[in-house]
C-alpha positions as CSV (number, residue, x, y, z in Angstrom):
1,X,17.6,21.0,-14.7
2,X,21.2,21.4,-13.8
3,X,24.2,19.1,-14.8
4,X,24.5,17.0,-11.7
5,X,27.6,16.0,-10.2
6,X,27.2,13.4,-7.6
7,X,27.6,9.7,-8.8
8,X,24.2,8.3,-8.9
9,X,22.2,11.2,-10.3
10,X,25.0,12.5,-12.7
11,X,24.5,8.5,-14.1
12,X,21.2,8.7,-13.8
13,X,20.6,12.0,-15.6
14,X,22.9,11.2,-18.5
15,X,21.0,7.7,-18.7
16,X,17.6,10.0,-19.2
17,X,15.9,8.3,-15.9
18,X,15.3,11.7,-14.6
19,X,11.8,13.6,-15.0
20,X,12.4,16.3,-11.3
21,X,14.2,16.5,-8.1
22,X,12.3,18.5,-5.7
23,X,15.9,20.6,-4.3
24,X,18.6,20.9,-6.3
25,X,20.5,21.2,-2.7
26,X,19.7,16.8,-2.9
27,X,23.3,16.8,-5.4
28,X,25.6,18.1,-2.5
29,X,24.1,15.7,0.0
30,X,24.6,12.7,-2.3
31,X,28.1,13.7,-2.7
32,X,28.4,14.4,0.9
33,X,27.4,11.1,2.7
34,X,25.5,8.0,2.3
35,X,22.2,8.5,2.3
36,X,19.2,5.8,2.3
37,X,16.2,6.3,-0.8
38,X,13.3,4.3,-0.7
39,X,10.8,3.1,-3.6
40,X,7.0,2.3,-3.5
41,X,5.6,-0.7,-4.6
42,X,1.8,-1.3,-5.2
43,X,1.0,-5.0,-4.8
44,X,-2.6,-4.7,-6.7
45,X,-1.1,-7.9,-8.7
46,X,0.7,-11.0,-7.6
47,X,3.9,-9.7,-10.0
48,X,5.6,-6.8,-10.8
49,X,5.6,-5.5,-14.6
50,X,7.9,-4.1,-17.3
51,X,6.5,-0.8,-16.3
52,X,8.2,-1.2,-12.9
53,X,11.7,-1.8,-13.7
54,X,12.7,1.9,-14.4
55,X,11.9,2.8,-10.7
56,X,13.6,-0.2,-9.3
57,X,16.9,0.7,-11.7
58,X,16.6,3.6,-10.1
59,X,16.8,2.0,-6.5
60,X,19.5,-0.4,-7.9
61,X,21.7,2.6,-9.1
62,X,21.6,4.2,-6.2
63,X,22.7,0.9,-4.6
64,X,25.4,0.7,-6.5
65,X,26.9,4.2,-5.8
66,X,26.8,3.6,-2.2
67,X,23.8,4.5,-0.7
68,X,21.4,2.5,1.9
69,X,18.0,1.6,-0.2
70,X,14.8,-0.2,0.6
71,X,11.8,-1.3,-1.5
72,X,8.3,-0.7,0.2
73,X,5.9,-2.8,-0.6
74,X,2.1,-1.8,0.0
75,X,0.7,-4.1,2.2
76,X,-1.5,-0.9,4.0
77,X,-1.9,1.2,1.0
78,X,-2.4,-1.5,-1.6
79,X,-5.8,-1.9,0.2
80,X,-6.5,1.8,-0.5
81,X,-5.4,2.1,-4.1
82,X,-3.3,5.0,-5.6
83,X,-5.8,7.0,-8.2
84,X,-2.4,8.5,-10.1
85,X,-2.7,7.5,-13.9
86,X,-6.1,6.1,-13.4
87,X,-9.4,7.4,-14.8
88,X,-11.6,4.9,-12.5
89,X,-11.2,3.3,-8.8
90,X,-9.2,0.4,-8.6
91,X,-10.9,-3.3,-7.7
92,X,-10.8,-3.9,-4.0
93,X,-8.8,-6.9,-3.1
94,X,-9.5,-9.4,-0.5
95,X,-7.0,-9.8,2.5
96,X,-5.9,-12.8,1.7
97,X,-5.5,-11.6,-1.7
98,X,-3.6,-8.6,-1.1
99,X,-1.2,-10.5,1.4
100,X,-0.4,-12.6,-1.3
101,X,0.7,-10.3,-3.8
102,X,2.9,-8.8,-1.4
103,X,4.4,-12.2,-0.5
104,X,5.1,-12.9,-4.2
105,X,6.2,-9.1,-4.7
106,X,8.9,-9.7,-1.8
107,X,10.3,-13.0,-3.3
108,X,10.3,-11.3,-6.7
109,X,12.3,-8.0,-5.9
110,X,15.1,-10.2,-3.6
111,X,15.4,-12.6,-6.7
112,X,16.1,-9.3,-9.0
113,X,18.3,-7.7,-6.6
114,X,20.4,-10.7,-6.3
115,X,20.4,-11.2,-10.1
116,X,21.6,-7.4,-9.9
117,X,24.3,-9.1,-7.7
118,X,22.6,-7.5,-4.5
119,X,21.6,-10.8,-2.5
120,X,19.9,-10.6,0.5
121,X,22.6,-11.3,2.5
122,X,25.5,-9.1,1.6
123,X,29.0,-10.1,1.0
124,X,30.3,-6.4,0.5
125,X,30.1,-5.6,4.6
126,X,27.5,-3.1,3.0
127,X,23.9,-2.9,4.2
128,X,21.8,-5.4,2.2
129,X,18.7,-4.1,0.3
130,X,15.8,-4.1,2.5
131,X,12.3,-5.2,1.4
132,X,9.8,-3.8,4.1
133,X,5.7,-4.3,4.4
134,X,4.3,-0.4,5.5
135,X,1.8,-2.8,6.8
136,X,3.7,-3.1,9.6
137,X,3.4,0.9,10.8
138,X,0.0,1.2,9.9
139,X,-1.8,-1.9,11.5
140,X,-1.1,-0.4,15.0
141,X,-3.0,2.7,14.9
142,X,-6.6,3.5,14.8
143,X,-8.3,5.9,11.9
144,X,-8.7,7.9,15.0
145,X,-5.5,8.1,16.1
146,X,-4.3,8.6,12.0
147,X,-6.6,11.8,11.7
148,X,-5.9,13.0,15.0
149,X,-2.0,12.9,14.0
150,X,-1.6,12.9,10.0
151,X,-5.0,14.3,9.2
152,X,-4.3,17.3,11.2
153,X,-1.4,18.6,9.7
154,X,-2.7,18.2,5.8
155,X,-3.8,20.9,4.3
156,X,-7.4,19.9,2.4
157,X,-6.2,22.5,0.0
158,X,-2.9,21.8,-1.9
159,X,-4.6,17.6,-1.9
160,X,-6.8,18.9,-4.2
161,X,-4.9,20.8,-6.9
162,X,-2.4,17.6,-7.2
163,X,-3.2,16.7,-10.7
164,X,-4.2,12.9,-9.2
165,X,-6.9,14.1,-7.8
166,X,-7.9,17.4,-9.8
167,X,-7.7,14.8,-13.2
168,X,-10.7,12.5,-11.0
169,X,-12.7,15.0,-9.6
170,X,-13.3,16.7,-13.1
171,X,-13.8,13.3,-14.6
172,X,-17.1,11.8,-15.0
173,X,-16.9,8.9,-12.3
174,X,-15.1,11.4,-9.7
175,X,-12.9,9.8,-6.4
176,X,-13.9,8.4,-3.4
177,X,-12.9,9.5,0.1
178,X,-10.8,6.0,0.3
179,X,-8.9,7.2,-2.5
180,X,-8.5,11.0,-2.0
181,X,-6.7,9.8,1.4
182,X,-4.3,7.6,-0.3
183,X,-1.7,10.3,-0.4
184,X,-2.1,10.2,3.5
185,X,-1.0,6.9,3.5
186,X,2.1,7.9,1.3
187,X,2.7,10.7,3.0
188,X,3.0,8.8,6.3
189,X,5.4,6.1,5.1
190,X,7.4,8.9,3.9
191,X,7.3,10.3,7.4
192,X,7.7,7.0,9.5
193,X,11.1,5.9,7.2
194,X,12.1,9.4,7.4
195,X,12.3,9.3,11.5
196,X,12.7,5.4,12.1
197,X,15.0,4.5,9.0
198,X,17.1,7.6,8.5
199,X,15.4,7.6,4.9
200,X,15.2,11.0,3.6
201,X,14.9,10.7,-0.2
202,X,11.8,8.7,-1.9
203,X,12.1,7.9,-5.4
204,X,8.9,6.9,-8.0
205,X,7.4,7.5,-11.2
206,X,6.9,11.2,-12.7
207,X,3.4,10.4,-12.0
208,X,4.2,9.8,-8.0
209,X,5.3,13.7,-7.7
210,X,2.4,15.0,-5.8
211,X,2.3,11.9,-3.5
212,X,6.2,12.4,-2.9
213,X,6.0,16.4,-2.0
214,X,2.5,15.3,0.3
215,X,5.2,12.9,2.3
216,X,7.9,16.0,2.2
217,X,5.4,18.9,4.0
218,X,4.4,16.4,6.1
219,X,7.6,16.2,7.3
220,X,8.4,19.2,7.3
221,X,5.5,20.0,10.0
222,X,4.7,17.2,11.8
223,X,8.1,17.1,13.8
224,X,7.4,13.6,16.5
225,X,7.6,15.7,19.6
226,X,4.0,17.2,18.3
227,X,2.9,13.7,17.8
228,X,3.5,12.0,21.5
229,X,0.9,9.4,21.1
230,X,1.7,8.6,17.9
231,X,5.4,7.8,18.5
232,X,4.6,6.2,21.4
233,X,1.4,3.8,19.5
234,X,4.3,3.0,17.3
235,X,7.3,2.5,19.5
236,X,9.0,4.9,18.4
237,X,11.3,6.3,21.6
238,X,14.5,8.4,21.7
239,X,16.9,5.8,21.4
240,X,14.9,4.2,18.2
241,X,15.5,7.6,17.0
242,X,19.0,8.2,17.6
243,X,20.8,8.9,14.3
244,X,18.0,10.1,12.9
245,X,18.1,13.2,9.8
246,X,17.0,16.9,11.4
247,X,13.7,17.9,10.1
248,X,13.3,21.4,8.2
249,X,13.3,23.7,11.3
250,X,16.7,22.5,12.5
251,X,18.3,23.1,8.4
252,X,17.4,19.7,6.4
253,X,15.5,18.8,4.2
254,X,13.4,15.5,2.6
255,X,13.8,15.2,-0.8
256,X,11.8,13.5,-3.8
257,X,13.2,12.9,-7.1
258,X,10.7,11.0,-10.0
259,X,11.8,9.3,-13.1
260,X,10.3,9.4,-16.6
261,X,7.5,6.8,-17.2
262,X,8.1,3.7,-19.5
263,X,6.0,3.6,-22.4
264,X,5.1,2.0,-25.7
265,X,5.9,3.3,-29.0
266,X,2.5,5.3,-29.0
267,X,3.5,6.9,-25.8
268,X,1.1,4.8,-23.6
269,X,2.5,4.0,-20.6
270,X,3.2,0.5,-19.6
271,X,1.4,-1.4,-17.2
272,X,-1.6,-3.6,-16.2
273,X,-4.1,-0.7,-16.1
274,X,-3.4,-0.3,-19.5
275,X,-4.3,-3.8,-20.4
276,X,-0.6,-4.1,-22.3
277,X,1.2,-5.8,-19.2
278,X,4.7,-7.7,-19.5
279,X,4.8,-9.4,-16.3
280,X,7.9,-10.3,-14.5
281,X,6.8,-13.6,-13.1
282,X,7.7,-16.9,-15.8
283,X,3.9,-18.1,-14.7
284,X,2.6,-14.9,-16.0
285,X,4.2,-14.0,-19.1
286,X,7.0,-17.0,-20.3
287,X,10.5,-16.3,-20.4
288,X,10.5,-16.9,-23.8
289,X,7.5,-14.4,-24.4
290,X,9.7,-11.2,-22.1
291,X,12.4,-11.9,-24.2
292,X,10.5,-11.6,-27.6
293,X,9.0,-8.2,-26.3
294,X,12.3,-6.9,-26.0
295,X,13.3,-8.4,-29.2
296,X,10.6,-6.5,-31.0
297,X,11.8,-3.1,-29.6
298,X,11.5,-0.2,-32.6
299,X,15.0,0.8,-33.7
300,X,13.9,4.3,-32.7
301,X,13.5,3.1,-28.7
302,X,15.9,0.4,-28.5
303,X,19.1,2.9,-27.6
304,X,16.5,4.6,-25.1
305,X,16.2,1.1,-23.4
306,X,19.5,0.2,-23.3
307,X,20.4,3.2,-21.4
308,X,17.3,2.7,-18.6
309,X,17.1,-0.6,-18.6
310,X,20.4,-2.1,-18.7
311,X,24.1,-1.3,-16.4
312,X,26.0,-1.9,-19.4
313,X,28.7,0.8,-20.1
314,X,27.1,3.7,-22.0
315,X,30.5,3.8,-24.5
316,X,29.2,-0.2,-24.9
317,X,26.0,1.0,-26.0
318,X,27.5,3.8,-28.2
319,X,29.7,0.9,-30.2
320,X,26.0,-1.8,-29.9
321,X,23.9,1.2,-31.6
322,X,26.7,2.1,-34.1
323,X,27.1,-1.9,-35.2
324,X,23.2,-2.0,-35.1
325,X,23.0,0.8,-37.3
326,X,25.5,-1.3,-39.9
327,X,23.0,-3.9,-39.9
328,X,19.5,-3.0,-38.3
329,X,18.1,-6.6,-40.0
330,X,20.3,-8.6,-37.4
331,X,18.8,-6.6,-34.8
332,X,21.9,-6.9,-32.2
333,X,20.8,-4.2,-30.1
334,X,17.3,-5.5,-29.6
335,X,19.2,-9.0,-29.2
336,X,21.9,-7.4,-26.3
337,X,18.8,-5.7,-24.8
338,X,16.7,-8.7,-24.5
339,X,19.6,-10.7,-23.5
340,X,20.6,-8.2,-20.4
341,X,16.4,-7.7,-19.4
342,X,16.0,-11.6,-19.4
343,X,19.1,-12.2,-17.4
344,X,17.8,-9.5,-14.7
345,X,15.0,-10.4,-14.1
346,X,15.0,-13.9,-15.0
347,X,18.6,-14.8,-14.2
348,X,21.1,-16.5,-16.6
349,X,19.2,-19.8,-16.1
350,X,16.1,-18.1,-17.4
351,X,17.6,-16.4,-20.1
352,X,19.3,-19.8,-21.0
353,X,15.5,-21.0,-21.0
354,X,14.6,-17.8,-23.6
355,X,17.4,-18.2,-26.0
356,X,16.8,-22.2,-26.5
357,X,12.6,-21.5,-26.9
358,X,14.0,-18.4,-29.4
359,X,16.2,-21.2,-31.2
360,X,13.3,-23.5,-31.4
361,X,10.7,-21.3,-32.8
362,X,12.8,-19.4,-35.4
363,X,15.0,-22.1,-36.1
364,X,14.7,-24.6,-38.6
365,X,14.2,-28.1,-38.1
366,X,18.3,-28.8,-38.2
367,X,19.1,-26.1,-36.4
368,X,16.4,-27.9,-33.4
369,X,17.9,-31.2,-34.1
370,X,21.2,-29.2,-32.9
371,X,19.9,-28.6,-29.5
372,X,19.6,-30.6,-25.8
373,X,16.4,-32.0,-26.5
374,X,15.7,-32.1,-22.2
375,X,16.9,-28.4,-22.2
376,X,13.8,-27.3,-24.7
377,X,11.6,-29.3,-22.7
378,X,12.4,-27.9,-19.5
379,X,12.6,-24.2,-21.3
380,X,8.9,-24.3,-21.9
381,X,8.4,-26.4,-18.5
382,X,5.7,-23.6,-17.6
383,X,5.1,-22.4,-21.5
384,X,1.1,-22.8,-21.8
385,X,2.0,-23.8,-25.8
386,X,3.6,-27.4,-24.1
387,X,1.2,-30.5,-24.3
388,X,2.4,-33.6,-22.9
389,X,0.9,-36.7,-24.2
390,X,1.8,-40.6,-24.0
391,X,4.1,-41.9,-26.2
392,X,1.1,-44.4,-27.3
393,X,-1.5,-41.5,-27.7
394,X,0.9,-39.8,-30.0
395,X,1.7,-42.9,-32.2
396,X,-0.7,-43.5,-34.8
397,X,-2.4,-40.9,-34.1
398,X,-4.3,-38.7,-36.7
399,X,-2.7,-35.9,-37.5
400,X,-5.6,-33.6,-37.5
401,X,-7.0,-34.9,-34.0
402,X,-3.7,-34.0,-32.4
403,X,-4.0,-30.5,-34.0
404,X,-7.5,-30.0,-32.0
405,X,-6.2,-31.8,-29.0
406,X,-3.8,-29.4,-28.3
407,X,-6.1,-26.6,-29.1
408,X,-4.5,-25.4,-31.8
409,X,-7.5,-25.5,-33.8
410,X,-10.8,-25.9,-32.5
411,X,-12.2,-28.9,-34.6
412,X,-10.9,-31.3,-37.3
413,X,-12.5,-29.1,-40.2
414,X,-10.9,-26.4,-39.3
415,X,-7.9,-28.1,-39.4
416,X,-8.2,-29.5,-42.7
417,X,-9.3,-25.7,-44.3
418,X,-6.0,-24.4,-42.7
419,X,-3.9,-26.8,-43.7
420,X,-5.3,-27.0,-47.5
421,X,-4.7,-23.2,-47.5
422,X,-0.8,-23.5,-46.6
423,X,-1.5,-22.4,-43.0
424,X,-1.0,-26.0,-41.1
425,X,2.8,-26.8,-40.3
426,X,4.4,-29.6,-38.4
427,X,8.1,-29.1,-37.5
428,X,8.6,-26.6,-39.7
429,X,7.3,-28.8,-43.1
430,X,3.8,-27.3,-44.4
431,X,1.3,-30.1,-44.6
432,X,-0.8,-29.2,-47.0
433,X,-2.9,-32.0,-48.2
434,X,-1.4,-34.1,-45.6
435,X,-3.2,-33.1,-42.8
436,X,-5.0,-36.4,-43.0
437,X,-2.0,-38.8,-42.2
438,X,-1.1,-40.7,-39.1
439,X,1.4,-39.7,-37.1
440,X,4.9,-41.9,-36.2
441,X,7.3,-41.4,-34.0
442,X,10.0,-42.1,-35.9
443,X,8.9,-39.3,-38.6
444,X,7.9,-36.6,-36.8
445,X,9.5,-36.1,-34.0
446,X,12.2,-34.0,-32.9
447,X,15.1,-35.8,-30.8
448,X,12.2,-38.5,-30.2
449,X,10.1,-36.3,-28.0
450,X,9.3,-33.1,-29.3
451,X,6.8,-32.3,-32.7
452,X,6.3,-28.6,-33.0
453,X,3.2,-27.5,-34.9
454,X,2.7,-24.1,-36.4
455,X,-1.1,-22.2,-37.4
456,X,-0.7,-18.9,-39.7
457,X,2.8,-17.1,-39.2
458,X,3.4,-17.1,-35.7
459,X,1.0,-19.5,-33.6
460,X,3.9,-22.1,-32.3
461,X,2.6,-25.4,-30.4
462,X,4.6,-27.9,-29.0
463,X,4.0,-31.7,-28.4
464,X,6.2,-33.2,-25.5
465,X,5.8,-37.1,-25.8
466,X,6.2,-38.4,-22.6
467,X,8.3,-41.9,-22.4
């Protein structure tokens, strides 16, 4: 790969996001003019994942050199399902279903672009990010005016040598039709932003390259004037046109570039298919919980992250990885990583929310007594670990009942076998023997509202007494 010189991909290469560019010819028109890239977005879930935010650092980077972007979401070809990474067919989702996720996945990319200090509405007299539905394209046309348009200019051939499909078909549950044409569908979103939106670079995972160069022959062949019914079924005249990039014939180009895949320390990749999700929604996986993943990054990835997941100054990172090296037990560069993650996707209310939950479970009970006692309360406002009780359900009450209320442990017993054997805490005191007391609110609670009860090393439980 060469040593790139225009803005976004020289960053992005020296950051490591970069796994191929299909023309190296992409770097001169980069540095020529502003050019618009587009992501793609599956919506199969009602939030986005950890294994997403590569590709949409990607989008933001190229943001911030300049250039136009837009984030697709699936609304048409989440109903298909893309078989690239997958060994089986994905779960069909219901309309209503599907048209949910991609509601959710709209809200969720404009709140992380604006956290990225991209808002919606621009203040920078620059284009603001768009979030479009392919949806929208597809729902006008028949399957008979698809084949008789897309279909006839792909090549059954070079579909089935891409290693999405090749990896199926020799695998023991094989693809279906539905999903073999899902590169169609990619293909033609490539096509329609390509001639409507000016778009002539897509961007995606390493694992999105055959999909991307399906979207770039098609292109390439299917110039609109061959397609009159098509552009007319989708309204797309001469003047909606005007502006628009040359196609291949007339000396340009599309272009594709993919980025390496996120993945965990054993080098599988991240994502719900794996059954290892991080999800970006606070419903889904807590704020405090997507901060603690980051927090328990391997020294040997944590630079790595840094450089994908972060816009801090790579000379920044040089000096965090040098004073992490000094003293790896304190963890600083997991700590600025976390930090920067939480506060993108989260925003700095939400990684307010991760650092007080953080305080409270690896605190001590001083160090809580320190804190805004609201502020906890509301930091684990959506945390399934949070009972709230009555203030008279909580006084007086047994000790070891409360335990099993709160589903800590599943019956009294239990309770009183964990907490003979050291294993029962209650705000950060082990019980021991005393798992058969009565419980006071004066004693043992935290800032008069909060006891925090711990099972083994790291099962935390909270108890929010209500006034």
């Amino acid at each position: 790969m060469p040593c790139y010189q225009s803005p976004a991909l020289a960053e992005m290469q020296s950051r490591g996001f970069l796994a191929g560019v299909t023309s190296d010819k992409l770097d001169r028109l980069l540095t020529d003019k502003q050019s618009c890239v587009y992501l793609g977005i599956d919506p199969s879930a009602p939030s986005l994942h950890v294994g997403n935010l590569l590709a949409i650092m990607g989008l933001l980077h190229f943001r911030q050199t300049g250039h136009r972007v837009i984030a697709l979401v699936g609304g048409a070809t989440g109903a298909i399902g893309d078989p690239s990474g997958r060994s089986t067919e994905r779960k069909a989702l219901d309309d209503a279903e599907l048209q949910a996720n991609v509601q959710a996945i709209g809200a969720q990319l404009h709140r992380l672009f604006a956290h990225a200090g991209h808002p919606a509405e621009s203040a920078d007299g620059r284009e603001a990010i768009e979030v479009l539905n392919n949806h929208t394209w597809t729902a006008p046309l028949s399957l008979i005016d698809f084949l008789a348009s897309v279909g006839k200019f792909m090549r059954v051939g070079p579909m089935m040598v891409r290693d999405s499909v090749r990896s199926r078909i020799n695998s023991e549950h094989g693809i279906s039709f539905t999903e073999f044409s899902y590169q169609l569908l990619q293909a033609f979103d490539f096509w329609y932003l390509y001639h409507h939106r000016q778009c002539a670079i897509q961007i995606g995972g390493s694992d999105q390259w055959g999909n991307i160069t399906a979207g770039i022959e098609l292109i390439h062949k299917m110039r609109p004037e061959l397609v009159p019914a098509l552009t007319n079924k989708l309204g797309m005249t001469e003047g909606t046109r005007a502006g628009q990039v040359s196609s291949k014939s007339e000396g340009h180009e599309a272009y594709g570039i993919t980025f390496q895949l996120l993945t965990t320390a054993s080098g599988e990749k991240f994502g719900k298919s794996a059954g290892n999700a991080v999800w970006l929604d606070a419903t889904m996986t807590s704020t405090f919980d997507f901060y603690q993943f980051f927090m328990r990054t391997p020294d040997r990835d944590v630079g790595k992250l840094l450089r994908l997941l972060t816009f801090l100054p790579q000379s920044e990172i040089d000096q965090t990885l040098e004073a992490h090296q000094s003293a790896p037990e304190k963890r600083t560069a997991q700590a600025k990583l976390a930090d920067q993650v939480t506060a993108l996707v989260h925003g700095a209310a939400g990684l307010h929310k991760a650092q007080l939950a953080t305080q409270l479970i690896y605190g001590t009970a001083a160090d809580v007594a320190s804190l805004d006692i609201v502020a906890i309360g509301q930091a684990f406002a959506d945390d399934s670990r949070l009972c709230r009780i009555p203030r008279a359900t909580f006084e007086g009450a047994a000790l070891a009942d409360l335990v099993v209320q709160i589903k800590a442990c599943k019956s009294k017993s239990e309770t009183y076998r964990l907490a003979k054997s050291g294993g029962l805490y209650v705000n950060y005191r082990r019980v021991g023997e005393a798992a058969t007391t009565w419980l006071s609110a004066s004693a043992d609670l935290i800032g008069d509202r909060l006891c925090v009860v711990r099972t083994g090393k790291a099962n935390y439980f909270f108890v929010w007494v209500e006034t």
